[in-house]
N, C-alpha and C positions, 0 to 999 in steps of 0.2 A: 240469509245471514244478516238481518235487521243489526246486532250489537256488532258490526264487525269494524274492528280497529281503524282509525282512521291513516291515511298516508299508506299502508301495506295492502291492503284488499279493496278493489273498486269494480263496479258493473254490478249488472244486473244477476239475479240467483241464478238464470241462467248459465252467464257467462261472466267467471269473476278471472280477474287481473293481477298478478302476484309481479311485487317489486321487491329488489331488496329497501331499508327502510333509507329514510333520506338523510339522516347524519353518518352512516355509513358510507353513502353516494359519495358523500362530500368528502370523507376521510380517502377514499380512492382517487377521489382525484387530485388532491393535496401530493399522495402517494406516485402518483401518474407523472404529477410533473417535477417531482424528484429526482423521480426516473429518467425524464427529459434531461434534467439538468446532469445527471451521473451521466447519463450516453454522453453529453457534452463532455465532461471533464472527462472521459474516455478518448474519446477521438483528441483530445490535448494530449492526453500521457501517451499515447500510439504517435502521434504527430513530431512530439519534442525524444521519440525516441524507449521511453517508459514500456518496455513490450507487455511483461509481462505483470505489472502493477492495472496498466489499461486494458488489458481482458478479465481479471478482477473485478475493478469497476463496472467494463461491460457487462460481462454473465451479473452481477449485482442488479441494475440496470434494469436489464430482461428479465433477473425474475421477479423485479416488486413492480414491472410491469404488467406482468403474465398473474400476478394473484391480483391486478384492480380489473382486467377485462370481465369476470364472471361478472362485479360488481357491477358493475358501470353497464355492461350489456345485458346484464341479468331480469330473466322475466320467464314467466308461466299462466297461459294461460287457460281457467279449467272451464269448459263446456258438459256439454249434456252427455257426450258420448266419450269424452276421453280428454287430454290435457295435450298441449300445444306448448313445449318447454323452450327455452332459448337460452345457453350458456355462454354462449360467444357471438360474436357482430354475425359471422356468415352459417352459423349451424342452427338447424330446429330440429329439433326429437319429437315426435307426434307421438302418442301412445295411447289405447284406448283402454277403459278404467278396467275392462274385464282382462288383460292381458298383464296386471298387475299384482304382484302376489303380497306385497309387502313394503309397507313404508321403513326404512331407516334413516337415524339422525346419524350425521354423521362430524365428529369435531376436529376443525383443525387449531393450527396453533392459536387465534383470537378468535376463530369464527366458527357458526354451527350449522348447517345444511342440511336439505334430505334428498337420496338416494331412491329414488323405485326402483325399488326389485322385481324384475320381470319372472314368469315363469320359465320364458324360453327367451334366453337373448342376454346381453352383458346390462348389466344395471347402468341406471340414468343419473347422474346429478342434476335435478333442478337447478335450472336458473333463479328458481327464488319457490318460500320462503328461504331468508337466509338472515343473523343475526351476530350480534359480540355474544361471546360466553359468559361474558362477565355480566353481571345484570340482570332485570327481567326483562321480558320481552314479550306482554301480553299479545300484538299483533303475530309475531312468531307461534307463538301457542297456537291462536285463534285460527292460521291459515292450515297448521297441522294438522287440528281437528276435522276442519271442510275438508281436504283432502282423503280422512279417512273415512269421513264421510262418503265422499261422494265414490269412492274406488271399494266402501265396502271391507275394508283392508285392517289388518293393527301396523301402529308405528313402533318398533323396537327402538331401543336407543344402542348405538352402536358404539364399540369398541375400540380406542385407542391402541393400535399394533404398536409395543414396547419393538419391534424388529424396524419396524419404518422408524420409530422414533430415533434407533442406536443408532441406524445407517444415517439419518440426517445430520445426527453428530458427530460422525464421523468424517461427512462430508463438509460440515462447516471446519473439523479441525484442521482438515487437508487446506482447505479455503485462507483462513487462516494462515497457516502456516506459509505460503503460497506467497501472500500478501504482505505478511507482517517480516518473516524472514529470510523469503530468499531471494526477495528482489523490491525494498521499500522503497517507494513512490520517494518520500519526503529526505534519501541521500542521491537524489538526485540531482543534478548539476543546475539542472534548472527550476528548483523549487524554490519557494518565493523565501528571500532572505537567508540564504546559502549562499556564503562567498567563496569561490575558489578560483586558482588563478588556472588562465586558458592556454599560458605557454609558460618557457622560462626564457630566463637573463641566458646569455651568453658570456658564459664560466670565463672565459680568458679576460674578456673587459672588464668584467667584475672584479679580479684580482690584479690587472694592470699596473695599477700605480702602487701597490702595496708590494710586487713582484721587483717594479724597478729600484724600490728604495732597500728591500731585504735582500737581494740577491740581483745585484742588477747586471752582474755577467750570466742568467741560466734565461735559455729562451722558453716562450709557453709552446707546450707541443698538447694541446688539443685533440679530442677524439671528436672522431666523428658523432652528431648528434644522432642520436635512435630512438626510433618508437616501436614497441615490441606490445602489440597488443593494446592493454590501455597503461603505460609505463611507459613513458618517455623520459631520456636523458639526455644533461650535459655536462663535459666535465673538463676539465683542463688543469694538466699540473708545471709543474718549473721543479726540474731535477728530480724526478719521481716524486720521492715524500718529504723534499725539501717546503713545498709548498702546494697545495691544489686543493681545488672544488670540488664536488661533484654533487649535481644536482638531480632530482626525481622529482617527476609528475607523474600523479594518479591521476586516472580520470574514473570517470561511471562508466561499468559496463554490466551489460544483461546479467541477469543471476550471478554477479558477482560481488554486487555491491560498490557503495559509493566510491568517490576518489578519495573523500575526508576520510573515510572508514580505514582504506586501504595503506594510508600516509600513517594512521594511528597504530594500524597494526602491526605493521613494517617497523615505525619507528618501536614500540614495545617489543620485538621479537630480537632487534639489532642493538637496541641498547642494556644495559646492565639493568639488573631489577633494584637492583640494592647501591646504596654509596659510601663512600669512603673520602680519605686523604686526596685518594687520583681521580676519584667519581663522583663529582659535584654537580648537582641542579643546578641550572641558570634562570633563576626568575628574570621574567621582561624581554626575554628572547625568545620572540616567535610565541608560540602554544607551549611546545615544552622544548627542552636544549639540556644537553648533557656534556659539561666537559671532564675528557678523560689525560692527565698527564703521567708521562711518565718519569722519572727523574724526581729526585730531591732540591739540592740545592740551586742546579740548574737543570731549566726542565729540556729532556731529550726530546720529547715529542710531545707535541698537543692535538688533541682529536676534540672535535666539536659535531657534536649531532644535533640539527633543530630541525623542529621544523614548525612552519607555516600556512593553516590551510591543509591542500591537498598538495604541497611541496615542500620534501626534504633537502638538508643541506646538510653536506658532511664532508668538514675543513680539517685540516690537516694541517700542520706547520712543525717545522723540524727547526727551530732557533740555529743560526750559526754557532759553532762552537766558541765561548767563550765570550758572545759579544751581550746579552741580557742577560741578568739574575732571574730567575723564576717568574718572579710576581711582574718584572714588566714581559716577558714573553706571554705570556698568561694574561694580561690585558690587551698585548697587541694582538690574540689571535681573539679575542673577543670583541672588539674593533670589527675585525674583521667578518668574521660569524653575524657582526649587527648589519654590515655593507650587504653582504649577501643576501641576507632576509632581505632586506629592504628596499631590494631589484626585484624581489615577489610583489608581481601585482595582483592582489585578490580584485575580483566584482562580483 
């Protein structure tokens, strides 16, 4: 082979040397150490807890691993008597050219390869030639040829299975979904520039001083604080629904989704959709705040929902009879609604 391609075919006519080509090399190991880096931010999302976001990552990982080793260790070499293939660090397929019945090309998603087909035995992938699809590739051609040359052989060009193709989009949609929906990396607690807070205030000091000056004969009779999964609370009232707190924290948990998620969807499923006279938006309170009154001229009760982050607040105040008009019970439970929030520590 005097005209043969430089960089893809080397040695003697006897004994020539099949590589894949060298911008390719290089694209694998560009690709390799992606890889590296994804296994990294793997062992992070499994480490801070992320279970099923970092097996994602990992199988990810491994397989743009698993497509640079043909590359990277890829090699063939053909002799007098037969070819000496190499597709991995620890395997070689020896085969001699009369036990060959037929060369195929074979394509995958960027790249194009051939196959010997044996008469008796599972077919081979060479380690090399191998090439982008896109393109030409006169050294690819050139090593095709010596090959069929030297085995005596025709090279067929093989066929894309539309079956492998449905099944890998099928398996990316799963993947996908897996990833993107039921368990996102990025409503994580610990993802970079997500603030949510790690405990709450303790409902009875919070309302303390607001307790002694509005009812200063009802004592605070507090619940016990709980955590039920990833939902923790606290709450404290003075005379039932004369006056009380009650607070929720969400946190992240496995395939359930974030704590922010959880505070957003809580609060939209508990509060009104629509508003009115009684159902007013509160801008500058927390994320969102909802206050609901009941009463005209003086208001019976006031209900306040906000929330914060990945914690809700929902205040309550039943005005003494007789003792404020509307619009200041209605500011002083708003007052109060701003103290609350404002014992939320986000980080």
């Amino acid at each position: 082979m005097a005209d043969k391609p430089s960089g893809l075919i080397s040695g003697a006519s006897e004994s020539v040397v099949l590589r894949p080509p060298t911008g390719l090399r290089r694209l694998a190991w560009v690709v390799a150490v992606f890889a590296g880096l994804l296994l990294l931010a793997a062992g992070l999302a499994l480490l801070i807890g992320a279970i099923m976001p970092g097996l994602c990552i990992a199988a990810t990982a491994m397989y743009l691993a698993g497509t640079t080793v043909g590359i990277l260790s890829g090699r063939a070499e053909l002799r007098q008597n037969g070819l000496l293939s190499r597709d991995d660090p620890f395997r070689k397929t020896s085969l001699s050219w009369d036990e060959i019945g037929e060369f195929r090309t074979r394509a995958g998603l960027l790249t194009e390869s051939i196959v010997a087909v044996r008469a008796e035995g599972a077919p081979v992938t060479l380690g090399a030639p191998i090439r982008f699809r896109f393109g030409s590739a006169p050294a690819f051609h050139a090593a095709v040829v010596e090959l069929s040359r030297r085995a005596d052989v025709s090279v067929a060009r093989g066929r894309r299975s539309m079956r492998r193709v449905l099944i890998r989009i099928a398996l990316l949609a799963i993947f996908a979904l897996l990833f993107v929906k039921m368990d996102p990396i990025w409503h994580h607690d610990r993802w970079p520039g997500r603030r949510e807070a790690d405990s709450l205030p303790d409902a009875c000091k919070t309302f303390a001083a607001h307790a002694r000056q509005l009812f200063p004969k009802l004592a605070a009779h507090p619940s016990p604080a709980s955590t039920t999964g990833f939902i923790q609370e606290n709450d404290c009232n003075w005379g039932g629904s004369s006056l009380s707190l009650h607070y929720t924290l969400f946190r992240y948990a496995l395939g359930q989704d974030g704590g922010i998620e959880h505070a957003k969807r809580w609060y939209r499923e508990q509060t009104p959709q629509t508003t009115a006279d009684t159902n007013v938006s509160l801008h500058g309170l927390g994320d969102r705040a909802l206050l609901t009154v009941s009463g005209t001229v003086r208001a019976r009760q006031i209900q306040i929902t906000a929330r914060k982050g990945n914690v809700v607040a929902w205040i309550v105040y039943m005005p003494p009879a007789g003792k404020d008009a509307k619009d200041t019970a209605v500011a002083a439970a708003e007052q109060m609604a701003r103290e609350a929030l404002g014992e939320v520590v986000l980080h």
